[in-house]
N, C-alpha and C positions, 0 to 999 in steps of 0.2 A: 412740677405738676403735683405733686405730692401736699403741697402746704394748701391748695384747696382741697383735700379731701380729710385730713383727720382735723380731730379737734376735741378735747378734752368731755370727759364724762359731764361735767358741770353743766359745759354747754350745751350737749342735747337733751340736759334736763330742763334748762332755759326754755330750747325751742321746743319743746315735749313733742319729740319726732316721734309719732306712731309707726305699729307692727308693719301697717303699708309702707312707708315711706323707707322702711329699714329693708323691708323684702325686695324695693324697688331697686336699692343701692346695693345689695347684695347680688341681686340678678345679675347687674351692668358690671361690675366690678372684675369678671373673670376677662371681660373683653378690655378693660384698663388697665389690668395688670398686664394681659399679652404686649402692648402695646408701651408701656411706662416702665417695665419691671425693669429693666438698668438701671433707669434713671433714679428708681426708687433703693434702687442697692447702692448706688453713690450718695446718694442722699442720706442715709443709714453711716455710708464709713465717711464722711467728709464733714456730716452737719452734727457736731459736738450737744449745741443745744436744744436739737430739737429730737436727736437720736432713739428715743424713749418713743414719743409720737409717733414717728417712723416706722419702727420696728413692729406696727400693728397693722401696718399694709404689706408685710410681705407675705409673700406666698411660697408654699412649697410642697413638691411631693413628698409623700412619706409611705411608710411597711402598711399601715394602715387606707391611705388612698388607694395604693397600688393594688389592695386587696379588694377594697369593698366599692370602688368607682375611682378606674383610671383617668376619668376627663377632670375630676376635680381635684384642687387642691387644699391644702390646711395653713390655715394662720399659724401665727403661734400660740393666740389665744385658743383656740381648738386644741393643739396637741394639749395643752395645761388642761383642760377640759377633761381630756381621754388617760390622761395617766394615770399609773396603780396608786394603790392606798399607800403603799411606804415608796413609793421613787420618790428621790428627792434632786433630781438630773433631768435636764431636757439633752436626748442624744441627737449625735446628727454624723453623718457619714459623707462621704463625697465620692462620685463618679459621676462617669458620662450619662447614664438615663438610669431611670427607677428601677426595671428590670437588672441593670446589668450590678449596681449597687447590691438588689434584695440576695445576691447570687455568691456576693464576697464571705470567703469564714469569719470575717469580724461581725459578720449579721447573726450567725448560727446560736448563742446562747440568747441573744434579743429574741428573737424567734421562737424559741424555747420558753420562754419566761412570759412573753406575749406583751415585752416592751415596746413601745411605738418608737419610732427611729425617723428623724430626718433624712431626706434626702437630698443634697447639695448637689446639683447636675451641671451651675453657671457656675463658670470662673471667678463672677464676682460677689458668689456665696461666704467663700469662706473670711476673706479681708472683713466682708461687712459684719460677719459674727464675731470676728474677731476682736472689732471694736465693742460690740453690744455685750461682748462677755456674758452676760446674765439677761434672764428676762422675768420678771414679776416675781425674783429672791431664789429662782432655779439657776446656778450653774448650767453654762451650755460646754457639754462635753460630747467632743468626737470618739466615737469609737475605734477607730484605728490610728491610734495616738496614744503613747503609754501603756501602761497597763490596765486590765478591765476594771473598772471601778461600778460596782453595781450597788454599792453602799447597802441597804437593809437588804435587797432582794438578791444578795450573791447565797452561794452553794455553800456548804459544811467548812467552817473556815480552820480547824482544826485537821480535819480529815486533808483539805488543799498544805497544810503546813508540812504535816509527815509527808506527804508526797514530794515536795519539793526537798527533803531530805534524802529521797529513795533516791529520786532521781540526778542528785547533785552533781555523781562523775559522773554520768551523761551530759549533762548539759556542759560541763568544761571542757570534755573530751571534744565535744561538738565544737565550740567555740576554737579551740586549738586546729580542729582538723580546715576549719572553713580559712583561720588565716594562715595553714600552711598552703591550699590551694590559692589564695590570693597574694599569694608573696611578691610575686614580679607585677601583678597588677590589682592596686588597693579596690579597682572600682569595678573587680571581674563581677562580685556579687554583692556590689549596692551596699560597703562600708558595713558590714553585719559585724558590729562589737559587742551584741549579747544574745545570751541562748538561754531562755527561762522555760519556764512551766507556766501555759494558762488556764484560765477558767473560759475564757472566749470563745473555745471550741467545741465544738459538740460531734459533727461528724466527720469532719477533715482532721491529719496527723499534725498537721501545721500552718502556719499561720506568719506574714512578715509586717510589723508595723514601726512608726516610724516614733519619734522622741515627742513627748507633751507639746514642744514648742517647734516641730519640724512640718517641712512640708506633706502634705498627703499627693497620694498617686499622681492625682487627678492635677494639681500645684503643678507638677514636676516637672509633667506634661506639657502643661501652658506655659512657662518658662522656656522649655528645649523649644518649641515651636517660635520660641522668640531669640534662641541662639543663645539662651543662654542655662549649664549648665549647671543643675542644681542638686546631684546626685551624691557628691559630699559635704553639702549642708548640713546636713543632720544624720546620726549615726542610726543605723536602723537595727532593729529587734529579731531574731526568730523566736517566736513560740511552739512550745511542744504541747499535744493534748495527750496526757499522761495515761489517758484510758481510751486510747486507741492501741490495739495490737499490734501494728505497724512501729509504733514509739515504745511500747515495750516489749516487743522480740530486739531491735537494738540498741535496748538497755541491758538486755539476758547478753544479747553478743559483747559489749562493749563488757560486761562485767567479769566474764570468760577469757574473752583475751581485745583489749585495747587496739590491737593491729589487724582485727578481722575485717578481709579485704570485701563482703558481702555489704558490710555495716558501714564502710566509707563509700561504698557505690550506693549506697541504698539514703547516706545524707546527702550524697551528693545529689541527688533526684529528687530529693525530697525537700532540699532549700532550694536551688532552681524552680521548682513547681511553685513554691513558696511565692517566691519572686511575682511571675507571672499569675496567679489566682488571687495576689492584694491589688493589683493594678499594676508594677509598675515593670520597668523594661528590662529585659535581660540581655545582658552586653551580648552577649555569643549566646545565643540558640541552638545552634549544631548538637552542644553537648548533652542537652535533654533531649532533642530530638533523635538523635545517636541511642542513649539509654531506652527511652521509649518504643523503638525499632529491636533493640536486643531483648526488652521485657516478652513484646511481643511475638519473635522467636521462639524462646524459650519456652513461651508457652504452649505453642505449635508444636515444636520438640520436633522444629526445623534446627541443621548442626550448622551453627554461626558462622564456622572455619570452612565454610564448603565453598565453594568455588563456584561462581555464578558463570554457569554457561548456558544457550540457547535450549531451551523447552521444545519438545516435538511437538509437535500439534495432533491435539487426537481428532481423528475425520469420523472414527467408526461411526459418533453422534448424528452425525451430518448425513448417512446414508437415508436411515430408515424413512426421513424428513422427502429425502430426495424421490425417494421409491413411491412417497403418499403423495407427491402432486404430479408424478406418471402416470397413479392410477387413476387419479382426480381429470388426468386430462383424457384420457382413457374410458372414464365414462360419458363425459362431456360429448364424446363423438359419437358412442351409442345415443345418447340422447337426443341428439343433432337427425338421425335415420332416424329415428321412431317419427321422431316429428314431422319429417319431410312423406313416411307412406300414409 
């Protein structure tokens, strides 16, 4: 369906389609795309020669639609339209809907910066981009993939250098501690063979992304649902955000003493959470849900070790209650006489 509708700039200068005639194709188009949009994403990864053409009728949500009108979507010529003076990247991300995408830590310094962000929701977003590689001499780059690449628009690159010096035994202690828990099983927490320092975070400690050339969440997904699994395909990332407090109080503990049992409980929660808030699955759940329930104690400054036995029921509450619809009924029958003399 697709090859009747695009057609080279040349040629609507031939037909000199006027502003009506554009506004009109523009109307109908969101109800053709509802309608075609597979067909158009196959078309995209299958059709070598005409892939360029193509790539002008897709459609997508992005950080941008989702803010300023949820019913509409952006081309790619629109996002090129909307980007900063020095980006030199079209980004794009993947999940299940826009909402649950704008919500991942790999959105948080986009967000920040007021970088527009694709949103990849169909399964058969990412294959087609993956062939299109680039669109009009922009790199198309996922954000949760590698490291953050914000090219002119990244933060203090100096400043980010020493950091990653401060925090160097940290991150190896980290890296050691996750594959001494995964010893008997490599795939407890989704192949994690690095522990870096990012710029991608802003208000989250951490963050789990997958290799330049690896599947994203939302992949992993649609594959398991197909039986098949793909969860040591590509070795995946933890990042720290070096200026969250949580990431450097256990960097002060690690640096004090390497075996402090606070600072292995505290990454142990803190890479499971990881897990779970980039999208993807956590073999065993128990273990954070476990941690999660102790935090919440502790905070209570309920004692862990006690011993759960049956609760008395307090009644006193239930009196007063009881006594106000005796009186209730009590005047009801006064009221019943008055009205009968």
């Amino acid at each position: 369906p697709y090859t009747t509708l695009f057609r080279s700039e040349e040629d609507k200068e031939e037909k000199g389609e006027d502003d009506e005639a554009e506004e009109k194709r523009n109307s109908t188009y969101p109800d053709f795309w509802k309608t075609f949009a597979t067909d158009i994403r196959y078309g995209c990864f299958e059709d070598d020669a005409n892939r360029g053409k193509i790539s002008k009728l897709l459609r997508f949500d992005s950080s941008f639609t989702l803010k300023n009108n949820k019913e509409k979507t952006t081309s790619l010529d629109g996002y090129v339209s909307r980007m900063l003076e020095k980006q030199t990247m079209i980004y794009y991300a993947a999940g299940d809907n826009a909402e649950a995408i704008a919500n991942t830590p790999a959105m948080q310094i986009f967000q920040k910066k007021g970088i527009e962000v694709l949103f990849f929701t169909s399964v058969h977003d990412e294959p087609c981009m993956s062939k299109l590689a680039e669109y009009e001499g922009y790199k198309l780059i996922s954000i949760q993939k590698g490291e953050a690449n914000l090219g002119d628009l990244g933060d203090d690159k100096e400043r980010f250098d020493d950091l990653k010096k401060m925090y160097e035994t940290t991150a190896k202690w980290w890296v050691d501690f996750i594959k001494a828990e995964s010893t008997d099983n490599p795939t407890k927490w989704l192949n994690i063979q690095e522990v870096r320092l990012t710029q991608r975070l802003v208000k989250t400690p951490v963050a789990l992304v997958t290799s330049q050339f690896g599947y994203s969440a939302k992949m992993e997904k649609a594959y398991a649902s197909q039986g098949q699994d793909m969860t040591m395909t590509a070795s995946k990332t933890l990042e720290l955000n070096p200026d969250h407090p949580v990431i450097f109080e256990v960097y002060k503990k690690v640096k004090a003493d390497p075996d402090d049992a606070s600072a292995k409980e505290t990454a142990s929660l803190l890479t499971q959470a990881a897990i779970i808030a980039s999208g993807y699955r956590l073999e065993d759940p128990t273990n954070v849900v476990a941690s999660i329930q102790g935090l919440l104690m502790k905070k209570s400054g309920a004692d862990l070790n006690a011993k759960v036995t049956e609760v008395e029921i307090d009644v006193e509450e239930e009196a007063p209650a009881a006594e106000a619809a005796d009186d209730d009924e009590a005047g009801d029958d006064d009221s019943d006489e008055e009205i009968d003399d």
